[in-house]
DSSP file (Angstrom, degrees, kcal/mol; ACC not computed):
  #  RESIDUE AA STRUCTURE BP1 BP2  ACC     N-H-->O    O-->H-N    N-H-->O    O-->H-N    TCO  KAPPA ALPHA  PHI   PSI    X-CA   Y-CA   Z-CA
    1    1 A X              0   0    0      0, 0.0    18,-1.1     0, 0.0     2,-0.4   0.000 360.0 360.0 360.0 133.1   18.2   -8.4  -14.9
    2    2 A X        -     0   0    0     16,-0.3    10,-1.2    10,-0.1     2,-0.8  -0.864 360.0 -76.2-131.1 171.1   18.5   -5.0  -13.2
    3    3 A X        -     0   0    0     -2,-0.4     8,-0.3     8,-0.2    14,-0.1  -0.685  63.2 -99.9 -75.8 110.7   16.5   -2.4  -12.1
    4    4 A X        -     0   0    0     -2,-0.8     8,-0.1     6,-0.4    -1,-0.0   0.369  23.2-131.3  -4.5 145.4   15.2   -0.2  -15.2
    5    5 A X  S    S+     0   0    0     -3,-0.0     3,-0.1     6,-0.0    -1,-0.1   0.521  97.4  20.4-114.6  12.8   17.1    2.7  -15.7
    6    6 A X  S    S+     0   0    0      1,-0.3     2,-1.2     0, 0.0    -2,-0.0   0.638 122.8  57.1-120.4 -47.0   13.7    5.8  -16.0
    7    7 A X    >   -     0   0    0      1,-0.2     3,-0.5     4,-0.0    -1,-0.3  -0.812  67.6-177.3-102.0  96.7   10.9    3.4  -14.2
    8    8 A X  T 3  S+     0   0    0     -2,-1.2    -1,-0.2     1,-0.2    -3,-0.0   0.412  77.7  68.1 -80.0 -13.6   12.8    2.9  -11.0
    9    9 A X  T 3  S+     0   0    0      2,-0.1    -1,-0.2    -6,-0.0     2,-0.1   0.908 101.2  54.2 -97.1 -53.8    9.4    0.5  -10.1
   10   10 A X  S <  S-     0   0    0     -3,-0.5    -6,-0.4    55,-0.1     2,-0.2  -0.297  76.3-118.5-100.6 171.9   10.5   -2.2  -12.8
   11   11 A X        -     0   0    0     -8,-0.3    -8,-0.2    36,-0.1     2,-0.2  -0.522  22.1-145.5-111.1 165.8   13.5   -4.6  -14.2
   12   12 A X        -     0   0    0    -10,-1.2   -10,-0.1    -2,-0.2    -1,-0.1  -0.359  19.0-148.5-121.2 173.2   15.0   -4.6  -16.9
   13   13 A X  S    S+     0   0    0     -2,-0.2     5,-0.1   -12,-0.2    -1,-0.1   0.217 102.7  45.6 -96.3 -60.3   16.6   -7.1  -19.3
   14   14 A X  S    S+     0   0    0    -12,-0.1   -11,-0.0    -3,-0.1    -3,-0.0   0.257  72.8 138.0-172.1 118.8   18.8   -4.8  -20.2
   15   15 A X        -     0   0    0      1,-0.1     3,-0.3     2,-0.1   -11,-0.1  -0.083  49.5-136.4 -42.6 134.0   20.3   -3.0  -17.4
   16   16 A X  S    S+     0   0    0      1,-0.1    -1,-0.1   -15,-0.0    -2,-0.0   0.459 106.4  33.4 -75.3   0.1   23.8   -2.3  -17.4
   17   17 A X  S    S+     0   0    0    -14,-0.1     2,-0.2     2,-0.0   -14,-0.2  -0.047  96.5 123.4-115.5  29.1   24.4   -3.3  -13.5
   18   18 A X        -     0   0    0     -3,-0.3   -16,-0.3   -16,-0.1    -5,-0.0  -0.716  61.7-112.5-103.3 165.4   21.7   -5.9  -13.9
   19   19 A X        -     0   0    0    -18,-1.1     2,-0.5    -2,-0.2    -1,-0.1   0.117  29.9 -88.7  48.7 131.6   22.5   -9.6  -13.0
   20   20 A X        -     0   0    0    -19,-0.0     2,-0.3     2,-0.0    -1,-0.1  -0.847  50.6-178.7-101.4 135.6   22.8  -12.7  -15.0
   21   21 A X        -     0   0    0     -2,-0.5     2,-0.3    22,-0.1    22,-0.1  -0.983   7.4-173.0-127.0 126.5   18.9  -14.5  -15.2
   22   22 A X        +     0   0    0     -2,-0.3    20,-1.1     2,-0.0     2,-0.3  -0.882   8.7 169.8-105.7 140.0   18.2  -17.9  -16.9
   23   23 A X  E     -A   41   0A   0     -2,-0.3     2,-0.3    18,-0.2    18,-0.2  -0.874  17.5-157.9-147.4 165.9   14.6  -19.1  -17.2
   24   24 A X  E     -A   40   0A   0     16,-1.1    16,-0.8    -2,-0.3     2,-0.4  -0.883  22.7-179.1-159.3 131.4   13.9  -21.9  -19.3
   25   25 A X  E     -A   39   0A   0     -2,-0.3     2,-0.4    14,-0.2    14,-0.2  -0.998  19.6-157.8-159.6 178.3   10.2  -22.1  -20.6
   26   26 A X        -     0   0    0     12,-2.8     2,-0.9    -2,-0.4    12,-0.5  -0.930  22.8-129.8-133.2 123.3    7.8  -23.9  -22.6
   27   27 A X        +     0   0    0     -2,-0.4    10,-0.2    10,-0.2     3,-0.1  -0.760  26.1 175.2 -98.3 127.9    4.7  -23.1  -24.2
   28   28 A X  S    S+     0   0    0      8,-1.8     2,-0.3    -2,-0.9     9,-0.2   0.733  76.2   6.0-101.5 -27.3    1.8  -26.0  -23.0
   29   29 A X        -     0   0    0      7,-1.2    -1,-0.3     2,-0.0     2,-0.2  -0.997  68.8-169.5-147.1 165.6   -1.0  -24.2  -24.9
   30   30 A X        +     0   0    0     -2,-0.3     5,-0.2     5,-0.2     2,-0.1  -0.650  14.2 154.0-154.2  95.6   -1.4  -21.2  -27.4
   31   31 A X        -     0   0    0      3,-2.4    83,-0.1    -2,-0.2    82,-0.1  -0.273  57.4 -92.7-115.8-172.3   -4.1  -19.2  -28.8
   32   32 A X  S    S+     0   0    0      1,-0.2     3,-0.1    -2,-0.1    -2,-0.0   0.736 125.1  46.8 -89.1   1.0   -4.3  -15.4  -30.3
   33   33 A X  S    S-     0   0    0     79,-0.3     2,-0.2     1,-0.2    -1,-0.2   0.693 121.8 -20.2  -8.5 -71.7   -5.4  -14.4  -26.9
   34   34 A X        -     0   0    0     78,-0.1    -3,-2.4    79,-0.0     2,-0.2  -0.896  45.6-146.5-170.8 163.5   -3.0  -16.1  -24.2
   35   35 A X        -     0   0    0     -2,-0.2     2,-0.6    -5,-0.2    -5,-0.2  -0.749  13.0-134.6-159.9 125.5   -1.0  -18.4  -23.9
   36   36 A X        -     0   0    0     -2,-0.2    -8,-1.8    -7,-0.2    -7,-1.2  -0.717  29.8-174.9 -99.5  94.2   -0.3  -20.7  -20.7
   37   37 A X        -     0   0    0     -2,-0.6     2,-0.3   -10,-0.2   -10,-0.2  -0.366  16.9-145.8-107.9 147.3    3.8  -21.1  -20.3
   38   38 A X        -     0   0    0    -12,-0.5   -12,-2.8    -2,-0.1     2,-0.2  -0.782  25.6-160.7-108.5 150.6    5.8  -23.6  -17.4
   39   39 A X  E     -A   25   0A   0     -2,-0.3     2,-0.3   -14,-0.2   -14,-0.2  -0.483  13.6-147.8-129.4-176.1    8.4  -21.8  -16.8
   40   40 A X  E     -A   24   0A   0    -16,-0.8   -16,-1.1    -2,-0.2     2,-0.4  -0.790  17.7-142.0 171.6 112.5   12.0  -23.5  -15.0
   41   41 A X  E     +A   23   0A   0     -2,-0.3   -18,-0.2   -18,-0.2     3,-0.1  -0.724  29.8 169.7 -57.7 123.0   14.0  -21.1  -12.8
   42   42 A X  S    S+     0   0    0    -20,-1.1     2,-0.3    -2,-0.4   -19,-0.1   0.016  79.0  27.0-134.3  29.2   17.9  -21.4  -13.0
   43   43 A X  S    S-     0   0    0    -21,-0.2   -22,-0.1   -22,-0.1    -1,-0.1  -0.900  70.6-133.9-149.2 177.4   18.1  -18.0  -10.9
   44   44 A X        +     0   0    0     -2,-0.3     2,-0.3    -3,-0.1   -23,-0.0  -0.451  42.7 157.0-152.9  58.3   16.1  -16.2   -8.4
   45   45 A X    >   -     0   0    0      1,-0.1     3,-2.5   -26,-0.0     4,-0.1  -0.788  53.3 -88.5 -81.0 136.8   16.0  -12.5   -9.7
   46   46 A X  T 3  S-     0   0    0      1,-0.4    -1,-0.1    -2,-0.3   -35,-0.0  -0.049 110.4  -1.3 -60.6 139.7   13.5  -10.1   -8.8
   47   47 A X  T 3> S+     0   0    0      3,-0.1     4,-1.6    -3,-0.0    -1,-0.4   0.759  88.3 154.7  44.7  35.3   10.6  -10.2  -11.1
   48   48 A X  T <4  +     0   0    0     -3,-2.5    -2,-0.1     2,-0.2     3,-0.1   0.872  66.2  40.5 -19.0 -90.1   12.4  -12.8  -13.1
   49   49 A X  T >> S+     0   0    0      1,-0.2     3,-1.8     3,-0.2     4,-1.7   0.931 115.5  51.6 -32.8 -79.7    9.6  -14.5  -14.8
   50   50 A X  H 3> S+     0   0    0      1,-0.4     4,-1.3     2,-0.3    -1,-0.2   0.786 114.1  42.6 -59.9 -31.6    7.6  -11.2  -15.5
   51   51 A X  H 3< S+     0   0    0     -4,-1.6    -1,-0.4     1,-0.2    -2,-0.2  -0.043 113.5  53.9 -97.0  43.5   10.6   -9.4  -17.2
   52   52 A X  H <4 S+     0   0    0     -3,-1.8    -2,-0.3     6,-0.1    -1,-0.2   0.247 116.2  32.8-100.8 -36.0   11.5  -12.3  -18.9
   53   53 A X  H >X>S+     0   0    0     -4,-1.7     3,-3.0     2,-0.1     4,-1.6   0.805 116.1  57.2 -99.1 -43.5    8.3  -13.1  -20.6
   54   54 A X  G ><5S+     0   0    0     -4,-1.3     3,-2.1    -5,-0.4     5,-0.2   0.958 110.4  53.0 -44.8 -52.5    7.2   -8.9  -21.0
   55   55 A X  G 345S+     0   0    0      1,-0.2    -1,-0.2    -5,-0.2    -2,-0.1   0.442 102.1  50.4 -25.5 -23.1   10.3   -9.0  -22.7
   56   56 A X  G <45S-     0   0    0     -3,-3.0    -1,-0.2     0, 0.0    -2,-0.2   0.351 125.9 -98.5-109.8 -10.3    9.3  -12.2  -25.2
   57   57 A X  T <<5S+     0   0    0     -3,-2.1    -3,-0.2    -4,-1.6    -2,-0.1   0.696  99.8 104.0  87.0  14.2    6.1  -10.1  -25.9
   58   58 A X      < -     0   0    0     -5,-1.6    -4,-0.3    -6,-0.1     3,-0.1  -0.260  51.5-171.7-149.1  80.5    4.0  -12.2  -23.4
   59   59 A X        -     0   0    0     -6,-0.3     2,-1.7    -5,-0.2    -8,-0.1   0.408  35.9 -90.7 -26.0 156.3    3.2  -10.6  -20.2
   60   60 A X    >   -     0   0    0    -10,-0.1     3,-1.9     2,-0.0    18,-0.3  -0.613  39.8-120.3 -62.6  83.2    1.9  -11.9  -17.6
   61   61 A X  T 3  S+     0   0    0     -2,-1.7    17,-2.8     1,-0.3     3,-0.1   0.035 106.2  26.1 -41.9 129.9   -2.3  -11.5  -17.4
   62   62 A X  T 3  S+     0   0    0      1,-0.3    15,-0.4    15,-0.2    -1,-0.3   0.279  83.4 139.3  67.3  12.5   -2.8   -9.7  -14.5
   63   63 A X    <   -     0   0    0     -3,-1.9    -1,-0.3     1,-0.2     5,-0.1  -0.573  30.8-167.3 -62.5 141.9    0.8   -7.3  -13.9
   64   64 A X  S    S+     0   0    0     -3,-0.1    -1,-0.2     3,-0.1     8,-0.1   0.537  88.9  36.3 -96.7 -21.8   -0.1   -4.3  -12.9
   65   65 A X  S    S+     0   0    0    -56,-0.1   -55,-0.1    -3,-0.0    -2,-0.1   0.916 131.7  18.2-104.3 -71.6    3.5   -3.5  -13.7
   66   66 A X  S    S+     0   0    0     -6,-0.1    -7,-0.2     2,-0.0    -2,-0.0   0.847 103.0 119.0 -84.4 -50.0    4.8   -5.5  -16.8
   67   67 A X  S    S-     0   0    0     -7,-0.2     2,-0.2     1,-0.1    -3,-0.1   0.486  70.3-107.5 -14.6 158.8    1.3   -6.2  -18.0
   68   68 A X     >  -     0   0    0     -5,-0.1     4,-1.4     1,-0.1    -6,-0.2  -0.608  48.3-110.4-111.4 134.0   -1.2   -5.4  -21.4
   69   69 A X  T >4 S+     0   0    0     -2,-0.2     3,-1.6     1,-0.2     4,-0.4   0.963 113.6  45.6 -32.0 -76.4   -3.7   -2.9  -20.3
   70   70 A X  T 34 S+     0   0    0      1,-0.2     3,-0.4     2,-0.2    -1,-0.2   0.843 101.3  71.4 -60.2 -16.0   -7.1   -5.2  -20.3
   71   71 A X  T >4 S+     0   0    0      1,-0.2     3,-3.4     2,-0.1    -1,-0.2   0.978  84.2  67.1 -43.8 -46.3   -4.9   -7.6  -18.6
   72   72 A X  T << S+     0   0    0     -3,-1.6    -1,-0.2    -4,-1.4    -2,-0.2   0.766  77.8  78.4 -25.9 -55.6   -5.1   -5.1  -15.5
   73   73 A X  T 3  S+     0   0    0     -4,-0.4    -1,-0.3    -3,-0.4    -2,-0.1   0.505  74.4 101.3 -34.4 -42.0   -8.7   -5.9  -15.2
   74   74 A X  S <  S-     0   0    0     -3,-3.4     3,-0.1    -4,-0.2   -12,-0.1   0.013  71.6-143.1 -13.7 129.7   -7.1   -9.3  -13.5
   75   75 A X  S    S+     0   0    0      1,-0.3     2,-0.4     2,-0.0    -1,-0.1   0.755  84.1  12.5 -89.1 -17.3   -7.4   -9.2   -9.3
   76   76 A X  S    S-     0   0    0    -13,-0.0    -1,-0.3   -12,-0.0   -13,-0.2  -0.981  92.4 -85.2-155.5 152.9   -3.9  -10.9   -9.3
   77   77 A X        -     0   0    0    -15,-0.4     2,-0.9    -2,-0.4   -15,-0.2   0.005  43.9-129.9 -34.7 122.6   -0.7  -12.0  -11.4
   78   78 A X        +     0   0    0    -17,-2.8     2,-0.3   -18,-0.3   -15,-0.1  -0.850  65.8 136.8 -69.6 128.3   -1.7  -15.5  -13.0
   79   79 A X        +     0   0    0     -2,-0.9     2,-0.2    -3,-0.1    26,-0.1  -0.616  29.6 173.4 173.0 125.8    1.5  -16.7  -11.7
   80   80 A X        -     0   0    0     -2,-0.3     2,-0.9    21,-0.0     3,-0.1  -0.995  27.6-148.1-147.3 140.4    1.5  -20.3   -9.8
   81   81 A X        +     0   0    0     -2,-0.2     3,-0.1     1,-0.2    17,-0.0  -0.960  27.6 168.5-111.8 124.7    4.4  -22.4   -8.5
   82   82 A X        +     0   0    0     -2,-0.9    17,-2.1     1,-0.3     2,-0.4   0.622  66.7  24.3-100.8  -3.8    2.9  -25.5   -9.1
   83   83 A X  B     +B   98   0B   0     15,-0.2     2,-0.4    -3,-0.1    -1,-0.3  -0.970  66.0 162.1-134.8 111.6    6.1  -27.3   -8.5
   84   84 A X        +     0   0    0     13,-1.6     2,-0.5    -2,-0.4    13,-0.4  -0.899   6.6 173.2-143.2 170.6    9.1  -26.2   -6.3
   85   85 A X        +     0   0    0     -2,-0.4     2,-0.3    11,-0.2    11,-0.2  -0.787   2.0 164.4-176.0 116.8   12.0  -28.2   -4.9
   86   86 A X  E     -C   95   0C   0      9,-1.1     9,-1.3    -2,-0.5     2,-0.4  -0.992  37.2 -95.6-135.3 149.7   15.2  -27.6   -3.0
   87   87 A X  E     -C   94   0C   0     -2,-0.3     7,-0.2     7,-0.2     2,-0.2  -0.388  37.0-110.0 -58.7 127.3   17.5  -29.1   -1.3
   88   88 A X     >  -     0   0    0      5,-3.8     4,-1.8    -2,-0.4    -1,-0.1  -0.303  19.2-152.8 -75.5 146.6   17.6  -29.2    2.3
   89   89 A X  T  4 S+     0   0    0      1,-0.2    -1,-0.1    -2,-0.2    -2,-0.1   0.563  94.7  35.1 -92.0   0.5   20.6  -27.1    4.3
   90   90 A X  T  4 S+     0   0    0      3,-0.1    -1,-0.2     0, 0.0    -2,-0.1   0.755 132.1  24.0-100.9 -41.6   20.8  -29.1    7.2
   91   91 A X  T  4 S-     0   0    0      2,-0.2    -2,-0.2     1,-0.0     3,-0.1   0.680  84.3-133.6 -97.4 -10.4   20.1  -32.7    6.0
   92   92 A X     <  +     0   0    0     -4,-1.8     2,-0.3     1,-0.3    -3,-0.1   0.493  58.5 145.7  78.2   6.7   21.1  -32.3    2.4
   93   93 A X        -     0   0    0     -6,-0.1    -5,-3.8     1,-0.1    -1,-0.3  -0.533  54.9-114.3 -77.5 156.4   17.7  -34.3    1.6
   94   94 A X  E     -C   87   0C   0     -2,-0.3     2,-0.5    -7,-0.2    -7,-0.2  -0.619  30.9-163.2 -83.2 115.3   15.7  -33.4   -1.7
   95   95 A X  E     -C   86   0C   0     -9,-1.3    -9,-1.1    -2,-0.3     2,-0.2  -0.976   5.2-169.9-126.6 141.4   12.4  -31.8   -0.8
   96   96 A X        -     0   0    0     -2,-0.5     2,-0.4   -11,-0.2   -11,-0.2  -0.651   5.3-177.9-114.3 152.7    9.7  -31.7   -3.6
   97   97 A X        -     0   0    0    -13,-0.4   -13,-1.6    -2,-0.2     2,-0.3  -0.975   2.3-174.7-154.0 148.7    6.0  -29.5   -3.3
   98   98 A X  B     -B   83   0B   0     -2,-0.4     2,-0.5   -15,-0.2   -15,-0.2  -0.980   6.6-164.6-151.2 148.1    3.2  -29.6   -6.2
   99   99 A X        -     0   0    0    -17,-2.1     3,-0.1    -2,-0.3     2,-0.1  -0.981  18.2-135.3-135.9 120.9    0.2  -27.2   -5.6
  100  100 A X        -     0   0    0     -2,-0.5     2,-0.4     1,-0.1   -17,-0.0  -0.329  41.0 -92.1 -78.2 161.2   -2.7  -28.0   -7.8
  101  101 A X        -     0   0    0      1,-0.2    -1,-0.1   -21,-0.1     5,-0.1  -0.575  40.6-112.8 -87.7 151.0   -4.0  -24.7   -9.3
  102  102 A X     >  -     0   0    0     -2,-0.4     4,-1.2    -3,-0.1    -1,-0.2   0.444  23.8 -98.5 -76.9-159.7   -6.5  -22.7   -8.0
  103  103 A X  H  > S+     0   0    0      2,-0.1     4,-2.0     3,-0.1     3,-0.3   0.917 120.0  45.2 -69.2 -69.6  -10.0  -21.7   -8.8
  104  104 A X  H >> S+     0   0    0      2,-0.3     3,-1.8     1,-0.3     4,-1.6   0.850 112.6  58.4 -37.9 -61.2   -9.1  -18.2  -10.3
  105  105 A X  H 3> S+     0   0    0      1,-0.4     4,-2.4     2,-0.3    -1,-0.3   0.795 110.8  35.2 -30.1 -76.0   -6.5  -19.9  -12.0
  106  106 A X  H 3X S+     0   0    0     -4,-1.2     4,-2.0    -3,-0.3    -1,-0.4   0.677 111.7  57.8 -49.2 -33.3   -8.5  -22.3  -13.8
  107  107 A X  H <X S+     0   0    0     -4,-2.0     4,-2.0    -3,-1.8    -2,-0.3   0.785 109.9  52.1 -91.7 -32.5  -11.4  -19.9  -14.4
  108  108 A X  H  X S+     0   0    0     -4,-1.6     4,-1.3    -5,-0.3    -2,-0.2   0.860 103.8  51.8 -60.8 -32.1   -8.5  -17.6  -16.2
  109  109 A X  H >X>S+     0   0    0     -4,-2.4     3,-1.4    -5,-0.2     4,-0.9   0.996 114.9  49.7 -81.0 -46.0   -7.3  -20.2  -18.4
  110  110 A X  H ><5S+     0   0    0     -4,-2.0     3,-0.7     1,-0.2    -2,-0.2   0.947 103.5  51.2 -50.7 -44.0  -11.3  -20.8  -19.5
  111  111 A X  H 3<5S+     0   0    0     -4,-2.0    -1,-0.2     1,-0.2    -2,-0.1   0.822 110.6  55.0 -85.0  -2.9  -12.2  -17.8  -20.2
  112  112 A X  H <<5S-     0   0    0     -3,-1.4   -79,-0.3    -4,-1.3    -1,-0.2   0.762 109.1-116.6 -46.7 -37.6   -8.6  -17.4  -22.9
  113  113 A X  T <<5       0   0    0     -4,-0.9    -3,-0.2    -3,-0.7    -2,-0.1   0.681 360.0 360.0  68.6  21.9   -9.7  -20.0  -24.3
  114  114 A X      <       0   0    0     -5,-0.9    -4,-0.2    -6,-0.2    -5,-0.1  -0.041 360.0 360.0 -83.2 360.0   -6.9  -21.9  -23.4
């Protein structure tokens, strides 16, 4: 991933100074609408997730940037880390987080039909 090389605002897939990005994803439901993806980080490149899936032909609902026009409509990127976990740098213990999803969240995946 790199920085786009005419729309200086967005990344690229592919850039020729851009970066090696892995993401690993899954589709958990799927309609002609939307479709609600987990996604798995194996890097931590800017707009990772969103140019990796605009790229796959399924934006994010609500990019203002990467995004499907009526998506816009959105007040913020459906994007949730419902799970994240690193290691700690001083004690080298395994620290885990889960974040249930919010209202908006949920109220997006109804009204997909998802």
């Amino acid at each position: 991933i790199g920085r786009h090389p005419v729309q200086r605002k967005r990344m690229s897939v592919s850039s020729p100074r851009g970066r090696e990005a892995r993401t690993e994803y899954r589709v958990l439901r799927l309609n002609e609408q939307a479709s609600l993806i987990e996604c798995r980080l194996h890097s931590g490149r800017t707009h990772q997730i969103r140019v990796h899936l605009h790229h796959l032909g399924h934006p994010v609902l609500g990019d203002k940037i990467y995004g499907l026009r009526f998506a816009k409509n959105f007040p913020r990127q459906m994007l949730h880390a419902w799970k994240l976990g690193f290691r700690h740098t001083r004690t080298g213990e395994r620290k885990n987080f889960e974040a249930p999803l919010p209202d908006d969240f949920e109220q997006a995946i109804a009204l997909t039909g998802l």
